[in-house]
C-alpha positions as CSV (number, residue, x, y, z in Angstrom):
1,X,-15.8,5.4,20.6
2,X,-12.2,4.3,19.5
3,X,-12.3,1.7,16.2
4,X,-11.6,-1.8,17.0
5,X,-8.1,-2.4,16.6
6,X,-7.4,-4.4,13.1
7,X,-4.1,-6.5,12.0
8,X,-3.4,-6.0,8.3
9,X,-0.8,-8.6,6.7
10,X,2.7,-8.2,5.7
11,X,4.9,-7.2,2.4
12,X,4.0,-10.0,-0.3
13,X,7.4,-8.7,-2.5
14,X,9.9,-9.4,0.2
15,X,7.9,-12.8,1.7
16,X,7.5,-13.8,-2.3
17,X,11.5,-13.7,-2.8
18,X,12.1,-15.5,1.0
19,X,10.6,-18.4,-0.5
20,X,11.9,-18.5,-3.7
21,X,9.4,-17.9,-5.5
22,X,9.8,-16.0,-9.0
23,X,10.9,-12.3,-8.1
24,X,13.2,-9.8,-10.1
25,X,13.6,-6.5,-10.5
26,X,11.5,-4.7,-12.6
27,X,8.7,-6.8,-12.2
28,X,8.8,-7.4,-8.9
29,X,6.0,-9.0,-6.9
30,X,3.5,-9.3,-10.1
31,X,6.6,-11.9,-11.3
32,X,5.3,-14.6,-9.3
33,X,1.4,-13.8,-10.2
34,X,2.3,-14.3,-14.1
35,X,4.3,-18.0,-13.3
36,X,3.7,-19.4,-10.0
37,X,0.5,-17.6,-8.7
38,X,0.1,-20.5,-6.0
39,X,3.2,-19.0,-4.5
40,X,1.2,-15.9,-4.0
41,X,-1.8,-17.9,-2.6
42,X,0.6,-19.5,0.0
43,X,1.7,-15.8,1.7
44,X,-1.6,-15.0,1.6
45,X,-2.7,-18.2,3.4
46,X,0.3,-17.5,6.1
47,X,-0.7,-13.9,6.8
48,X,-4.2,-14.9,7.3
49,X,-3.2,-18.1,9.9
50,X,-0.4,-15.4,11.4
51,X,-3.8,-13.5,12.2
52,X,-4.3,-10.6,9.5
53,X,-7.4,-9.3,9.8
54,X,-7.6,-7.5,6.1
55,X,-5.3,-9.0,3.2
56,X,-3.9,-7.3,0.6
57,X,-4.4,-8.3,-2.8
58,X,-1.1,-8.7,-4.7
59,X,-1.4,-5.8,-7.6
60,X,0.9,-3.6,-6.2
61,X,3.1,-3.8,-9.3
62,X,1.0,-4.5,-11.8
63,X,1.2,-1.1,-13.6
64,X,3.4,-0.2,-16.7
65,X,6.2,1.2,-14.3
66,X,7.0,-2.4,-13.7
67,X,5.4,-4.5,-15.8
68,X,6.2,-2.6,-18.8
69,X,3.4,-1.4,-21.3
70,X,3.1,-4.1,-23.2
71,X,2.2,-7.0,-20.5
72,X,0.2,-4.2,-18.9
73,X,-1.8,-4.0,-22.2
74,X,-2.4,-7.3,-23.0
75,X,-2.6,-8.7,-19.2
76,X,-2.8,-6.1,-16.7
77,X,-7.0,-6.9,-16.3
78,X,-6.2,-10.1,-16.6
79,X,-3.7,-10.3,-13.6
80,X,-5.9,-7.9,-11.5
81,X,-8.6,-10.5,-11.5
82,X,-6.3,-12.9,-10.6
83,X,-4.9,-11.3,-7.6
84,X,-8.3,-10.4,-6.5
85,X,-9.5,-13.8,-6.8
86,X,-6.3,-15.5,-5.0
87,X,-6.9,-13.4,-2.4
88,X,-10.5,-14.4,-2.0
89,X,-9.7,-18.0,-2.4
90,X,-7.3,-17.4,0.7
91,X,-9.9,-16.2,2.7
92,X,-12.6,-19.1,1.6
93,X,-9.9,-21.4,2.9
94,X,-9.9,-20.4,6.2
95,X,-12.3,-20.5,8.8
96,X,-11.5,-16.9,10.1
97,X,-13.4,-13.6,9.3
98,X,-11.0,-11.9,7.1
99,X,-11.4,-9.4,4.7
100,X,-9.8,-8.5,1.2
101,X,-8.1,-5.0,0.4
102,X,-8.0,-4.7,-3.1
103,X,-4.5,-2.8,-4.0
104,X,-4.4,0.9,-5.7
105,X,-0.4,1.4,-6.3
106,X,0.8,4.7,-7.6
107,X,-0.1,4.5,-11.0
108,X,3.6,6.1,-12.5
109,X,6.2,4.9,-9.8
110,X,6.2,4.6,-6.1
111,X,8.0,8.2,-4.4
112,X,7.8,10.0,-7.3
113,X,4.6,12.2,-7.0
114,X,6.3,14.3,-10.2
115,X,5.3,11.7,-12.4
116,X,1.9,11.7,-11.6
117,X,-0.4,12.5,-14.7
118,X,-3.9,13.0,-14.5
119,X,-4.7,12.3,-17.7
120,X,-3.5,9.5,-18.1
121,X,-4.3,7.6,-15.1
122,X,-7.7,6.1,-15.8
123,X,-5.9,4.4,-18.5
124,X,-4.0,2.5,-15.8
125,X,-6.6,2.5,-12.8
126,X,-8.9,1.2,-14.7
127,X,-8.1,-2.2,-15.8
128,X,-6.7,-2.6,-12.0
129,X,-10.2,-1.8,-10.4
130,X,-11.9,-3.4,-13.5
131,X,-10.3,-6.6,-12.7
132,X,-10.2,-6.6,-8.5
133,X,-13.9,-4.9,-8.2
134,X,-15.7,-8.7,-8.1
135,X,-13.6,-9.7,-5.3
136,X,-12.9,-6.4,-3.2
137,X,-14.3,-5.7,0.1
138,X,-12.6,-2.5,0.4
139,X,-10.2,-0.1,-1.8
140,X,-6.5,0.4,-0.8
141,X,-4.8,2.9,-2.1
142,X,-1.2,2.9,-1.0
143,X,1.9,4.0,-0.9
144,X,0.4,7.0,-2.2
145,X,2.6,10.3,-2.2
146,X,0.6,13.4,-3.1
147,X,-3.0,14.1,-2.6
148,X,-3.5,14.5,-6.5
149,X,-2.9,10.6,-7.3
150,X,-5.2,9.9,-3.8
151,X,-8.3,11.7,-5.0
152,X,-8.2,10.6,-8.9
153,X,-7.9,6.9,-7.8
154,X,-11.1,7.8,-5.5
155,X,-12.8,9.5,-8.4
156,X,-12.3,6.3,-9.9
157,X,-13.1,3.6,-7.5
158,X,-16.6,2.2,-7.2
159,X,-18.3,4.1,-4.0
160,X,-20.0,0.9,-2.9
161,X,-17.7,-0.3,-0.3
162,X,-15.1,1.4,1.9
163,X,-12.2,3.7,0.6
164,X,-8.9,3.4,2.4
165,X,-6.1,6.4,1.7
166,X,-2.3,5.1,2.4
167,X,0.2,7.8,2.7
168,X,4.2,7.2,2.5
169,X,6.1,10.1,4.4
170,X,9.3,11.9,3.2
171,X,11.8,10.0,5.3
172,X,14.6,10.7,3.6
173,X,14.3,14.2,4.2
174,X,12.7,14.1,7.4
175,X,10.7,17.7,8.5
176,X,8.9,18.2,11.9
177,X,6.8,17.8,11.4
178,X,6.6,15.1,8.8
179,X,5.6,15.0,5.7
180,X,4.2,13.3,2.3
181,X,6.6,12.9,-0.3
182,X,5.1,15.5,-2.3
183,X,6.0,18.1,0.2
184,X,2.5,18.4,1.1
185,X,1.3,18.7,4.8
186,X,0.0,15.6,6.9
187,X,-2.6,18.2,7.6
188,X,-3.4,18.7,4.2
189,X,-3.4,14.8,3.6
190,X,-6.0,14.5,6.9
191,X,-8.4,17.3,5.1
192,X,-8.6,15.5,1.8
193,X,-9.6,12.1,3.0
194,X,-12.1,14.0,5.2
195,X,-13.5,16.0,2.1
196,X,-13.7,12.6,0.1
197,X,-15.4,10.8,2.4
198,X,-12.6,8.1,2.6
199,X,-13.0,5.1,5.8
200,X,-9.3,5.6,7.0
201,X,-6.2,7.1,6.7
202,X,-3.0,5.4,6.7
203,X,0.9,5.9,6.8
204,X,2.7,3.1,5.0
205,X,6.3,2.6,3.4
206,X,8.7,4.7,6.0
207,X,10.4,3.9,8.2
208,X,8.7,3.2,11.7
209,X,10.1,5.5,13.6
210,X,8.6,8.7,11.5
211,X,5.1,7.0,12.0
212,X,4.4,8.2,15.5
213,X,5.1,11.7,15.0
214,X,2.6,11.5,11.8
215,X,-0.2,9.8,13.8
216,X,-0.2,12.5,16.4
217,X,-0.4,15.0,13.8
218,X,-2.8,13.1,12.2
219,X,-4.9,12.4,15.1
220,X,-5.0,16.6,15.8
221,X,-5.9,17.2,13.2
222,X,-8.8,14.8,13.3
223,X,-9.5,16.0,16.6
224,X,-10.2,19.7,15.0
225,X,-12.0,18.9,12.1
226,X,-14.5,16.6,14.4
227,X,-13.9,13.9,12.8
228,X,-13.8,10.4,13.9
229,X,-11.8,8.8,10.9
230,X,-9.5,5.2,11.3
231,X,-5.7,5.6,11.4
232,X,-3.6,3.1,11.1
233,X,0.3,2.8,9.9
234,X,2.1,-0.4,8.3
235,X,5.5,0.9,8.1
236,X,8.8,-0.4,6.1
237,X,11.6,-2.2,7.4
238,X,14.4,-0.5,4.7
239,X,17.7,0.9,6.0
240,X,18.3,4.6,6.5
241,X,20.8,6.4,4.0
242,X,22.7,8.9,4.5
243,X,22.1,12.5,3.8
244,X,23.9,12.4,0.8
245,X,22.6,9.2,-0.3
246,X,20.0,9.1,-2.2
247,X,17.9,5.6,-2.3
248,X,17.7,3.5,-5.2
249,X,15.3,4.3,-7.7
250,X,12.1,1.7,-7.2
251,X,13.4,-0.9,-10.7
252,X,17.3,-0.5,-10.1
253,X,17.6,-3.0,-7.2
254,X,16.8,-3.7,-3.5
255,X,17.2,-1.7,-0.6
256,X,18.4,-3.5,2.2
257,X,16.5,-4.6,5.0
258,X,17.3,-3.5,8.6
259,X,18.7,-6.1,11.3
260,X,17.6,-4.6,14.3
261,X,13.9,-4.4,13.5
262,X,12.5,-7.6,14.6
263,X,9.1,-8.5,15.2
264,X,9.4,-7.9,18.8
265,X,11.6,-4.4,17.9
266,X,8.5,-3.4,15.5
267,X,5.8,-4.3,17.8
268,X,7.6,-2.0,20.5
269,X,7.3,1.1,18.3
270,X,3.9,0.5,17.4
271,X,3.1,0.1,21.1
272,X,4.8,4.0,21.6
């Protein structure tokens, strides 16, 4: 029986700077959680009144890589708690059934699965599930770029409520067919969440049009293994580059935004 369809909610970074709310680079997003956190509770309120099913909680950047180690230290529980409970409070302002994904970034820098270190990524998991486990209905990781970083965030994550798994796909180098960042198959992606007893698999952060491809491969994949896992994709909206341009590492600026990808545009390719 297929799942019930579910809307998640949009970037916060992006919607954070539209409104002119704190935002710089490196910081990003978790800017406007350390000064102006009701700016945060406002995005939150408009996804959920656009119609999101499932929020996300605003911790994407709340690791050293953009924080810096320092704040992370002294405030990254701190502001993990906060974006959980902003997030809740969002909810408990609405009449609507909505629930709240509690965010699991890549722990060393989003599209680099080289820096990935198993050691040393309790030491920043931790505080961030520490701090979001009283207000989490499910776990998010996303934006996640190898299997490794996917299955020591689950090792990590409290079992007692559902696990979601977030891919981003090489689509700077696109392959048919496509691919994680880390090179790794979407195949071998499908077979992980399936060994870890994950609720979903999703494709996030590439650009639309390499989503379809991944969620028919995805789905066969599925199919074989008899397995009757979610998918879902919330793709990015950043301009192509060239083949001999590489983007712009994830603290050196922003990548521009496409024009032609509207909401009606996007809802088209996710109706494909």
């Amino acid at each position: 029986m297929p799942h019930p369809l579910l809307i998640l909610d949009g970037g916060m970074g992006r919607e954070l700077l539209r409104r002119g709310a704190p935002f710089v680079q490196p910081q990003w997003s978790a800017l406007a959680l350390m000064q102006q956190p009701s700016a945060v509770a406002d995005v939150h309120r408009a996804y959920i009144e656009a119609g999101a099913d499932i929020i996300t909680t605003n911790s994407y950047a709340l690791v050293p890589f953009h924080i810096g180690e320092d704040d992370f230290r002294t405030q990254g529980n701190k502001l993990a708690r906060l974006a959980g409970e902003l997030a809740q409070q969002a909810v408990g302002d609405s009449s609507k059934k909505v629930r709240v994904a509690a965010s699991l970034p890549p722990l060393f820098g989003s599209y680099r699965p080289d820096l990935f270190d198993a050691a040393q990524a309790p030491v920043i998991a931790r505080p961030l599930i520490d701090g979001q486990a009283p207000y989490a209905d499910l776990w998010l990781a996303e934006t996640q770029s190898s299997t490794a970083e996917v299955r020591a965030l689950h090792a990590l994550a409290p079992h007692d409520r559902p696990f979601w798994a977030s891919f981003t796909l090489d689509d700077e180098h696109p392959a048919k067919p496509p691919r994680l960042r880390s090179g790794e198959s979407i195949a071998n992606a499908v077979a992980t969440v399936i060994d870890l007893g994950a609720d979903a698999l999703l494709f996030n952060c590439s650009h639309p049009e390499i989503m379809a491809d991944a969620i028919t491969v995805a789905r066969a994949a599925l199919d074989a293994a008899g397995s009757t896992l979610r998918l879902g994709v919330y793709a990015n909206a950043f301009c192509a580059h060239d083949a001999d341009e590489a983007a712009l590492p994830a603290n050196d600026g922003l990548d521009d935004i496409r024009t032609d990808l509207s909401p009606a545009a996007y809802l088209t390719l996710a109706q494909t």
